[in-house]
Each structure stands twice: as structure tokens, then as C-alpha cells.
MOPAC internal coordinates of N, CA, C and O (Angstrom, degrees):
PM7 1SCF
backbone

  N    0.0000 0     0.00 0     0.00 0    0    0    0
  C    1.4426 1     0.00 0     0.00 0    1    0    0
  C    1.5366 1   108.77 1     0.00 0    2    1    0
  O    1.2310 1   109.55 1   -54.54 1    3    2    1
  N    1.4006 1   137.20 1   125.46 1    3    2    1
  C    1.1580 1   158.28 1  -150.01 1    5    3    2
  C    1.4062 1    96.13 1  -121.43 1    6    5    3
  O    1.2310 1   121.18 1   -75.01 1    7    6    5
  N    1.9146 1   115.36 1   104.99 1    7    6    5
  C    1.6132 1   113.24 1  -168.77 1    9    7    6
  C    1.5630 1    76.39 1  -114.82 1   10    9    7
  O    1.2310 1   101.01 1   140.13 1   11   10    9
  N    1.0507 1   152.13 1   -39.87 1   11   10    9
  C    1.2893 1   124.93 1  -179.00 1   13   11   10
  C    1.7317 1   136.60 1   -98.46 1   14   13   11
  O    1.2310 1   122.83 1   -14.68 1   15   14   13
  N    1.0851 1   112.18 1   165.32 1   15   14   13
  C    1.7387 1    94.67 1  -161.33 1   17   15   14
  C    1.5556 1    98.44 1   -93.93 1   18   17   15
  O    1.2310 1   118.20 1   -12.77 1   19   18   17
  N    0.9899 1   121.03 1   167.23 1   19   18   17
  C    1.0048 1   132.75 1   151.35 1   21   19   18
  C    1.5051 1   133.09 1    -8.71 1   22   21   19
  O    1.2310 1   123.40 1   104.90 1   23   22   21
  N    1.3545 1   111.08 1   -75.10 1   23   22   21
  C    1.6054 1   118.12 1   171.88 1   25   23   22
  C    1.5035 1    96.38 1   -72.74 1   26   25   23
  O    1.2310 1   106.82 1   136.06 1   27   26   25
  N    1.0875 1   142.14 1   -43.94 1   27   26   25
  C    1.5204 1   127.37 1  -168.88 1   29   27   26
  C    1.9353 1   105.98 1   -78.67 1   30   29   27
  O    1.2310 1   115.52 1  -172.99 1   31   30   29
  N    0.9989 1   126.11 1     7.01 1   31   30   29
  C    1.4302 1   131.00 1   148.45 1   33   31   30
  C    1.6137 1   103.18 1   -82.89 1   34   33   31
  O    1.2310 1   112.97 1   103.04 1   35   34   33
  N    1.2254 1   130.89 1   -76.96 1   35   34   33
  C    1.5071 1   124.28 1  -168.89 1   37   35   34
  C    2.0639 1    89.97 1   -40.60 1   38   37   35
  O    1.2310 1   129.12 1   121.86 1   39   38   37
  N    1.1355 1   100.04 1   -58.14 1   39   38   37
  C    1.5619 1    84.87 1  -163.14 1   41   39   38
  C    1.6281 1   132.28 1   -50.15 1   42   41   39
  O    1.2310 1   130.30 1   166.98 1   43   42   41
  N    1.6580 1    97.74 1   -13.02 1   43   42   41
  C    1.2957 1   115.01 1  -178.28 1   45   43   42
  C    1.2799 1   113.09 1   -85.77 1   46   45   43
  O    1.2310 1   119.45 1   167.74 1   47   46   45
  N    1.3382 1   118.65 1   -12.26 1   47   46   45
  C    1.5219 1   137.92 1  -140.44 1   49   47   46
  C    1.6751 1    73.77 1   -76.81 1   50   49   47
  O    1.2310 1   130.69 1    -5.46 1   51   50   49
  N    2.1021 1    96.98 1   174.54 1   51   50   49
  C    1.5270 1   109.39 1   156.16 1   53   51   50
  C    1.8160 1   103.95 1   -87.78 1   54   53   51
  O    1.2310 1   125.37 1   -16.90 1   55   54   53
  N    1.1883 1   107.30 1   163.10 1   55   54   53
  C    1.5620 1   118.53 1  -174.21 1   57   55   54
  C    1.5343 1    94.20 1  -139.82 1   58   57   55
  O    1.2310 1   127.42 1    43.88 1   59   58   57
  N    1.5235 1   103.34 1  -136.12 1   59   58   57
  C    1.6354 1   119.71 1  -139.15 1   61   59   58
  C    1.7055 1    88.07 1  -104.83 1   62   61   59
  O    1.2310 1   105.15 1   -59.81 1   63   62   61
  N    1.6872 1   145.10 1   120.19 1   63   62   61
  C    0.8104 1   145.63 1   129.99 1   65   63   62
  C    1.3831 1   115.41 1   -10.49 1   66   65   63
  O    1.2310 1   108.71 1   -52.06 1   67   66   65
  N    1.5424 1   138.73 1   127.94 1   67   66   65
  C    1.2806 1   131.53 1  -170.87 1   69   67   66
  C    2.0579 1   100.66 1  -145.46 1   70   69   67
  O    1.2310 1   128.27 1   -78.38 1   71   70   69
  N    1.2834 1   101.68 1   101.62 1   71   70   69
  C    1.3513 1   123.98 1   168.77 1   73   71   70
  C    1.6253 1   112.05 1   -57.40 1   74   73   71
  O    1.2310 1   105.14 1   -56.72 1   75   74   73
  N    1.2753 1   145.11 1   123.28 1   75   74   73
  C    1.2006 1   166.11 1   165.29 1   77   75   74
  C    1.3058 1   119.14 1   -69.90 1   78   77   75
  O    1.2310 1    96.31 1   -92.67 1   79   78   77
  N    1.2394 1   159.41 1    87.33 1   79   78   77
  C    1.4511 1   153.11 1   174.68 1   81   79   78
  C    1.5009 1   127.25 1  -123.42 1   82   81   79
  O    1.2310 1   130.12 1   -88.21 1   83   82   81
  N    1.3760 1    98.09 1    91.79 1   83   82   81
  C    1.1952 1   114.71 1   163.91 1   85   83   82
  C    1.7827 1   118.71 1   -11.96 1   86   85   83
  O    1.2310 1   120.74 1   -51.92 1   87   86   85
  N    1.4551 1   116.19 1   128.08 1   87   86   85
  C    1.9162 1   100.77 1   175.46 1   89   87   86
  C    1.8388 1    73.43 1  -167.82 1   90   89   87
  O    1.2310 1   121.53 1   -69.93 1   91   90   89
  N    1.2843 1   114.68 1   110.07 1   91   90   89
  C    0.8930 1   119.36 1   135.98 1   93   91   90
  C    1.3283 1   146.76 1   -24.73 1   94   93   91
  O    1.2310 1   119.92 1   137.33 1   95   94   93
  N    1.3974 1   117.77 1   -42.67 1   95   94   93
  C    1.9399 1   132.96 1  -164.14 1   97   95   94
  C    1.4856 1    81.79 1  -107.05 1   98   97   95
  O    1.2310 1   103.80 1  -177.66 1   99   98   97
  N    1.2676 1   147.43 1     2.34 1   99   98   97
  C    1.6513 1   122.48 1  -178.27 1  101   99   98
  C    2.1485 1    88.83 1  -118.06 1  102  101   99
  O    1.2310 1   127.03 1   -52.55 1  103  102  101
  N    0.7986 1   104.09 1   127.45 1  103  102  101
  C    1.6706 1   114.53 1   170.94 1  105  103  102
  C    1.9255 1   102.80 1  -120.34 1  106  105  103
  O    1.2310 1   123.36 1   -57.57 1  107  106  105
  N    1.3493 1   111.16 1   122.43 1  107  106  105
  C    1.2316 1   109.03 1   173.68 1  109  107  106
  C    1.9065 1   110.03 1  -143.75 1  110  109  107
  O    1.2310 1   139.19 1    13.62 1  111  110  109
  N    1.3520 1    80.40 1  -166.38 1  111  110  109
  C    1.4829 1    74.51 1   170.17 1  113  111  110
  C    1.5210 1   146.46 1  -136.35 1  114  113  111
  O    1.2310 1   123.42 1   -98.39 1  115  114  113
  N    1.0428 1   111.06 1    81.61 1  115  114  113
  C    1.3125 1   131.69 1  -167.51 1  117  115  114
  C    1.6568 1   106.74 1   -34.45 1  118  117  115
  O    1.2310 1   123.02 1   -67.75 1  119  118  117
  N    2.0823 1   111.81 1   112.25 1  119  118  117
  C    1.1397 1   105.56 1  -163.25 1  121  119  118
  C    1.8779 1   100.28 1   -84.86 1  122  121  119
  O    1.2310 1   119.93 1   -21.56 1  123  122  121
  N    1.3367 1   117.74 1   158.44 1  123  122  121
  C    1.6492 1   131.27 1   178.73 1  125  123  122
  C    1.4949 1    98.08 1   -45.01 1  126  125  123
  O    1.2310 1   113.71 1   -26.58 1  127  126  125
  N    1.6824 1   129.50 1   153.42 1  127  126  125
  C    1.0471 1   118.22 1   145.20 1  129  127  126
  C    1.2576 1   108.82 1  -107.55 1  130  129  127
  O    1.2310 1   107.41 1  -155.40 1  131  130  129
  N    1.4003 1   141.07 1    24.60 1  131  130  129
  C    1.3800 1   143.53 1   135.59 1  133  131  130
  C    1.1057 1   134.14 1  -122.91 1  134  133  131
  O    1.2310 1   120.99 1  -114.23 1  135  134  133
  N    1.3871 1   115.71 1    65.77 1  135  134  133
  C    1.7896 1   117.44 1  -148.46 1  137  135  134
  C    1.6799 1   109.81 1   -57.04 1  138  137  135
  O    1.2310 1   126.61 1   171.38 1  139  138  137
  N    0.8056 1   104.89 1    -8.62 1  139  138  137
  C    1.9218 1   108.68 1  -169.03 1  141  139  138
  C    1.3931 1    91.77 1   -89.41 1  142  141  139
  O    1.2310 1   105.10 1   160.76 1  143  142  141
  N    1.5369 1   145.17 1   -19.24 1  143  142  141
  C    0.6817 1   148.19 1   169.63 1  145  143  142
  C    1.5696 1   134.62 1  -110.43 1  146  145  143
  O    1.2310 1   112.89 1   140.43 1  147  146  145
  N    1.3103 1   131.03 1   -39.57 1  147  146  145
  C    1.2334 1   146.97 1   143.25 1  149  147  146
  C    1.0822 1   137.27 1   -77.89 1  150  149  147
  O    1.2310 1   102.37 1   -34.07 1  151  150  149
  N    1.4973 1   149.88 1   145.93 1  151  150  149
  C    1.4911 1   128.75 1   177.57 1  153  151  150
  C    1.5390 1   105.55 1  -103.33 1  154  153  151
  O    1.2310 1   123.56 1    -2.67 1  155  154  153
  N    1.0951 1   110.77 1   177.33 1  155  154  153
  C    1.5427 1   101.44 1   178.27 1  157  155  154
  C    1.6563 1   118.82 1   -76.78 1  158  157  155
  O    1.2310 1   125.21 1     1.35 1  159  158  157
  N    1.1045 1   107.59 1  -178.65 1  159  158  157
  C    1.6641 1   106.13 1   176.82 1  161  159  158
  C    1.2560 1   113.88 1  -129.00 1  162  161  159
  O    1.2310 1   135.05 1   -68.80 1  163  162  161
  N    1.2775 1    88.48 1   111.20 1  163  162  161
  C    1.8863 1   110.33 1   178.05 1  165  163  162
  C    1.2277 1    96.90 1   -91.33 1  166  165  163
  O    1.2310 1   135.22 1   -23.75 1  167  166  165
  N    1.7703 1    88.15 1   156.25 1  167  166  165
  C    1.2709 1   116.31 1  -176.72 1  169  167  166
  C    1.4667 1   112.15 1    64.54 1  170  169  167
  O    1.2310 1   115.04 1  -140.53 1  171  170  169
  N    1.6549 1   127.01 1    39.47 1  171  170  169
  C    1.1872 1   124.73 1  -169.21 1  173  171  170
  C    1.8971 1    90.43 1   -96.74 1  174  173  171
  O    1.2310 1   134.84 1   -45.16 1  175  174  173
  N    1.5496 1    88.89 1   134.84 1  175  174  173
  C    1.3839 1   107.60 1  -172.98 1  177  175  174
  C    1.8852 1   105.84 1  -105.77 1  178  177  175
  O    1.2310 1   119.56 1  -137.47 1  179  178  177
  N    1.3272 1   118.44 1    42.53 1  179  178  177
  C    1.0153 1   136.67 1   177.08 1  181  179  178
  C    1.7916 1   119.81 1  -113.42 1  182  181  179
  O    1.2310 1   117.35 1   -52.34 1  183  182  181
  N    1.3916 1   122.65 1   127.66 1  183  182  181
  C    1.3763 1   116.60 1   157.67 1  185  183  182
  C    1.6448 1   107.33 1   -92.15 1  186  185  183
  O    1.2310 1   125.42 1   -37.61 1  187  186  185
  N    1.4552 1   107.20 1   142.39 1  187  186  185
  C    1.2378 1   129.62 1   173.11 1  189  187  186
  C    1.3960 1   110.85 1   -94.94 1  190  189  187
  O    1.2310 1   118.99 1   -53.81 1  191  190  189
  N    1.5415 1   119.53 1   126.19 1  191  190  189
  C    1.4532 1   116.09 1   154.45 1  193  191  190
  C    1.6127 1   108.71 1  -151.59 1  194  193  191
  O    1.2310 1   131.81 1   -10.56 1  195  194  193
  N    1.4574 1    94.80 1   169.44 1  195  194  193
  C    1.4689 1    88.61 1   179.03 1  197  195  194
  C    1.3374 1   116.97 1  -104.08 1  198  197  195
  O    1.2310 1   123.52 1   -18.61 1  199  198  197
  N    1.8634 1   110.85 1   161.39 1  199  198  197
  C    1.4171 1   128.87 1  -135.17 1  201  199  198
  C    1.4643 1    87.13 1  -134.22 1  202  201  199
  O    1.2310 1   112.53 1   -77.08 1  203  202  201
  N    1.4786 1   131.70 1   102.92 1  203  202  201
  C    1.1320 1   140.97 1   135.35 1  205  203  202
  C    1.4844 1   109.21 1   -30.84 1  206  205  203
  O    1.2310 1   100.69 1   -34.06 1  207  206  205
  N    0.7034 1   152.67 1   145.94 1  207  206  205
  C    2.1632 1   178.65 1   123.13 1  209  207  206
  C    1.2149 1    94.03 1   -33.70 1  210  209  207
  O    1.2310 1   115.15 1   -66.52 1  211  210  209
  N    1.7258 1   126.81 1   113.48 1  211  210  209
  C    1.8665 1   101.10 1   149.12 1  213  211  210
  C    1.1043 1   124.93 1   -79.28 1  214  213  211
  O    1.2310 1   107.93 1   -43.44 1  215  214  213
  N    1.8089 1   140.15 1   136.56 1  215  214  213
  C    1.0627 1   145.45 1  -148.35 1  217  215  214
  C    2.0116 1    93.90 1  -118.90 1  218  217  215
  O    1.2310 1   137.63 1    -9.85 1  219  218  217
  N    1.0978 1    83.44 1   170.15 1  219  218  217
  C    2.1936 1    98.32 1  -171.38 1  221  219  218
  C    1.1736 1   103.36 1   -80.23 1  222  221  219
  O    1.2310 1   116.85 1  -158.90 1  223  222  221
  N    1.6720 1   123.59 1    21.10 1  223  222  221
  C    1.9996 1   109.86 1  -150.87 1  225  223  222
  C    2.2891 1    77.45 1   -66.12 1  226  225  223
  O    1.2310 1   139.80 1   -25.83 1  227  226  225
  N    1.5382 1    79.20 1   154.17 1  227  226  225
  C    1.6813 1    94.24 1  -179.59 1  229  227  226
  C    1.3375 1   127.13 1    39.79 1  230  229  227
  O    1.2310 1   118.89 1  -155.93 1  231  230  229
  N    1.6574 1   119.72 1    24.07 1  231  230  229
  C    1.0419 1   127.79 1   174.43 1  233  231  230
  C    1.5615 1   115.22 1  -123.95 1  234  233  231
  O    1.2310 1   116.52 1   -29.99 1  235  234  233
  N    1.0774 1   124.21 1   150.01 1  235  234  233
  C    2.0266 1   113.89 1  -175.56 1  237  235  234
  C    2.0038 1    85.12 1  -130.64 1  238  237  235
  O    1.2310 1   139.99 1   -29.26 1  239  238  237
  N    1.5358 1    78.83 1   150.74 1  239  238  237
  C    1.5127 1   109.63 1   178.50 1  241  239  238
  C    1.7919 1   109.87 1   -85.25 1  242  241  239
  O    1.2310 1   131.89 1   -41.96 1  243  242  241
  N    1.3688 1    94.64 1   138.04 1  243  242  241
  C    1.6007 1    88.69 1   175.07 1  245  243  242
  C    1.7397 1    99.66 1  -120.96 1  246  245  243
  O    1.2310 1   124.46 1   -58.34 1  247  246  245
  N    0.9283 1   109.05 1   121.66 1  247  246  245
  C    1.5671 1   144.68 1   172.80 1  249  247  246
  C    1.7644 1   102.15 1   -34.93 1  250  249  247
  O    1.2310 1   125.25 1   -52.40 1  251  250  249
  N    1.0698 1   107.53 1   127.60 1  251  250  249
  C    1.7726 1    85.58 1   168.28 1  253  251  250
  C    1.5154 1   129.61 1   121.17 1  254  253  251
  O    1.2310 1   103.17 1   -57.67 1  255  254  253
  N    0.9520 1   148.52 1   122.33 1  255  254  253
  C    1.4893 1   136.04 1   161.38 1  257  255  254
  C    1.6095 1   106.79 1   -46.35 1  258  257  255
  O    1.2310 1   124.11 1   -39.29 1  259  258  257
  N    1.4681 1   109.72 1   140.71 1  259  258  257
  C    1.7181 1   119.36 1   149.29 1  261  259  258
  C    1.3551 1   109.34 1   -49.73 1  262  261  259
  O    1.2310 1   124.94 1   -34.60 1  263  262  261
  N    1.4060 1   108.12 1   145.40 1  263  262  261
  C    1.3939 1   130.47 1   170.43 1  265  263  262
  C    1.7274 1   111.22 1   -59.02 1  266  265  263
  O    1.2310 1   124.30 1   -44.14 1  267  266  265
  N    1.5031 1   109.35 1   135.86 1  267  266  265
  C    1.5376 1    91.17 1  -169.32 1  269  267  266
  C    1.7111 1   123.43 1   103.84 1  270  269  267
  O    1.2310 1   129.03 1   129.17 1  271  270  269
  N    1.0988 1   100.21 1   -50.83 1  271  270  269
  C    1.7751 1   110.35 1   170.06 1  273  271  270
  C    1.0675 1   110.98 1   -27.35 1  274  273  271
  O    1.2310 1   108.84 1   -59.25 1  275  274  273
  N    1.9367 1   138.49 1   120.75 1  275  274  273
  C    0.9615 1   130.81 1   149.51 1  277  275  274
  C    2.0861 1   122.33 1   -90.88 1  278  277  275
  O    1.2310 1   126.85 1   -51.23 1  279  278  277
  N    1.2195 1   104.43 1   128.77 1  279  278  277
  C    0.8934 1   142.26 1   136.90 1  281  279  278
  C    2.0358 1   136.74 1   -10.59 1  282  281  279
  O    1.2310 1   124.51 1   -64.29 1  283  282  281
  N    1.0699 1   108.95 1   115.71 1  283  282  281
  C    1.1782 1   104.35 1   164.33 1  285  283  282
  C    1.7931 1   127.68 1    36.89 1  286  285  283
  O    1.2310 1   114.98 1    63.48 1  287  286  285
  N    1.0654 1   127.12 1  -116.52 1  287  286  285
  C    1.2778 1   125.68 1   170.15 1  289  287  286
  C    1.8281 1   120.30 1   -62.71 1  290  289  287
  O    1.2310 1   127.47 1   156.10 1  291  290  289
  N    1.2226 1   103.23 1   -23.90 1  291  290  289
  C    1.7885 1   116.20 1  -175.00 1  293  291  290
  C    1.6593 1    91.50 1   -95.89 1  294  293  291
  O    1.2310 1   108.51 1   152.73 1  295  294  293
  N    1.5760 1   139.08 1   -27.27 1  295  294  293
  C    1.2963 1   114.95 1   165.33 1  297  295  294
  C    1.5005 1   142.12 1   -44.08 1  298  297  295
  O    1.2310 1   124.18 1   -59.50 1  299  298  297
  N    1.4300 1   109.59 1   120.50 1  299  298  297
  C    1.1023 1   112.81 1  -166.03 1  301  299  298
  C    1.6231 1   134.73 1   -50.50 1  302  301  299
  O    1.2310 1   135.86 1   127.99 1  303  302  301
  N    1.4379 1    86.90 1   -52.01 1  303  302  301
  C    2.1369 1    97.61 1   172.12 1  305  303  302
  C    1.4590 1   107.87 1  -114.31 1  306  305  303
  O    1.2310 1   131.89 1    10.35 1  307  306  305
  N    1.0605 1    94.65 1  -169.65 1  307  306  305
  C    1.7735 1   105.09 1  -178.10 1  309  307  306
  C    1.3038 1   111.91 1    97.38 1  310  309  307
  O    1.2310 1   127.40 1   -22.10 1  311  310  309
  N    1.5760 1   103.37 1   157.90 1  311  310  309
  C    1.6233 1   103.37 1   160.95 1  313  311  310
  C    1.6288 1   133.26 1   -33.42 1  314  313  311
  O    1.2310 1   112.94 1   -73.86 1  315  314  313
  N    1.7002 1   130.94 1   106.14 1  315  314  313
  C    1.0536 1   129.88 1  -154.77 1  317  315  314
  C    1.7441 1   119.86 1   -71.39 1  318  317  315
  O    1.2310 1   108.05 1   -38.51 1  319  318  317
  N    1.1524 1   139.93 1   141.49 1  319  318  317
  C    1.5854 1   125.47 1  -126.06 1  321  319  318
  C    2.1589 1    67.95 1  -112.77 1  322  321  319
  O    1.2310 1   123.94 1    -9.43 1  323  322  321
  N    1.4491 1   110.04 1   170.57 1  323  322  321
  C    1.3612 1   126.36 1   146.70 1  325  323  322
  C    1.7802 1   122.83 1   -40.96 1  326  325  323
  O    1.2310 1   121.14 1   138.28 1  327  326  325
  N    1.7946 1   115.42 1   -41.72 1  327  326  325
  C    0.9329 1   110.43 1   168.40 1  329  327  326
  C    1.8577 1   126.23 1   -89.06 1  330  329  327
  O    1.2310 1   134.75 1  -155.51 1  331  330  329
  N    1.1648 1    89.07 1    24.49 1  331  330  329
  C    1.6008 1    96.73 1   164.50 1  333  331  330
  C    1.6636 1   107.20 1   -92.80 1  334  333  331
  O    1.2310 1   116.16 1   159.83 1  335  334  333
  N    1.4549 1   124.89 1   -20.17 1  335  334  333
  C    1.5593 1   106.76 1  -166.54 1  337  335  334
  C    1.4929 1    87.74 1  -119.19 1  338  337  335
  O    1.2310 1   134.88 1   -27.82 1  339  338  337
  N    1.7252 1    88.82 1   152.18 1  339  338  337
  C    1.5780 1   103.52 1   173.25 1  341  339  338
  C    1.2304 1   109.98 1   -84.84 1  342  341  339
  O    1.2310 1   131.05 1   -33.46 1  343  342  341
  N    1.8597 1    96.28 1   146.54 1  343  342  341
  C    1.5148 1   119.16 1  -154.10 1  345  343  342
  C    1.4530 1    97.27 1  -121.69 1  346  345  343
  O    1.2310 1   118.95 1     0.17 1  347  346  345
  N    1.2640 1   119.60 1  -179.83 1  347  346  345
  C    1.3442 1   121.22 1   154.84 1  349  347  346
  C    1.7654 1   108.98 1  -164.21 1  350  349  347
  O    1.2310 1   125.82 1   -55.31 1  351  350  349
  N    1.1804 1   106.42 1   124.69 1  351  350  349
  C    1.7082 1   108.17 1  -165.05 1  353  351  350
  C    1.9862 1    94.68 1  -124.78 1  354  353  351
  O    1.2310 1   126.04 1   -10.81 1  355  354  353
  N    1.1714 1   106.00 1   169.19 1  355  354  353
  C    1.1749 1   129.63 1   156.69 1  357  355  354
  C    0.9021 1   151.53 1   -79.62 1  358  357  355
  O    1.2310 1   120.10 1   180.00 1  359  358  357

């Protein structure tokens, strides 16, 4: 059974990597990618280009956290967990 059409597969598809760069002095206008739903964004103070992916050619993946990695409550950044603040229970 075929739930999507045609053009809404290409649209799902992967496409062109697209790099983001901040530039102040260029203002343009970034067109909607759902115009029936979004409007575009003016005054977008962004350059667009496209972003090749780096790929593993001649390189192998190693599985795993680094040795050392903290963990959970001992992680360094990120959103701060409940066991970061002092509590006091009964």
C-alpha cells in the first residue's frame, strides 16, 4: 500500500546540506519552506551556502564513549539535571 505520493517522497528525500553564516551587512530574504503555513523571513541576516558532510573514506569508527567521560550528575555542560541542586528530604 503506497501512503505517499510521489512528490511527497522526493520531498522527504535527503537533498543539499545547507551551511548558515551569520553576516550582519547582507539582510535578505530567506524564502518559507511551507508558505501555506509560514511566511518568509525578512530581513534574514544570514548567508546561505552549501555544506558537503565529511564522510569516514579511510577512516573506521570506534564504538563507545572515550575513557574518562563523565556521566550523568558529574557531566560537565548541558542542561543541569535535579541532581545538580541541593535538596533536603525526609
Amino acid at each position: 500500500m503506497k501512503m505517499l505520493t510521489p512528490e511527497e517522497r522526493r520531498r522527504n528525500g535527503f537533498g543539499t546540506s545547507t551551511k548558515f553564516i551569520f553576516s550582519p551587512g547582507e539582510s535578505t530574504v530567506y524564502p518559507s519552506s511551507l508558505p501555506d503555513f509560514f511566511p518568509p523571513i525578512y530581513r534574514c541576516t544570514c548567508k546561505m551556502e552549501s555544506f558537503d558532510l565529511p564522510t569516514l573514506d579511510g577512516l573506521h569508527l570506534v564504538p563507545g564513549l572515550c575513557e574518562g567521560v563523565c556521566l550523568g550528575a558529574k557531566a560537565l555542560a548541558g542542561f543541569p539535571l535535579w541532581v545538580h541542586y541541593p535538596t533536603q528530604h525526609n
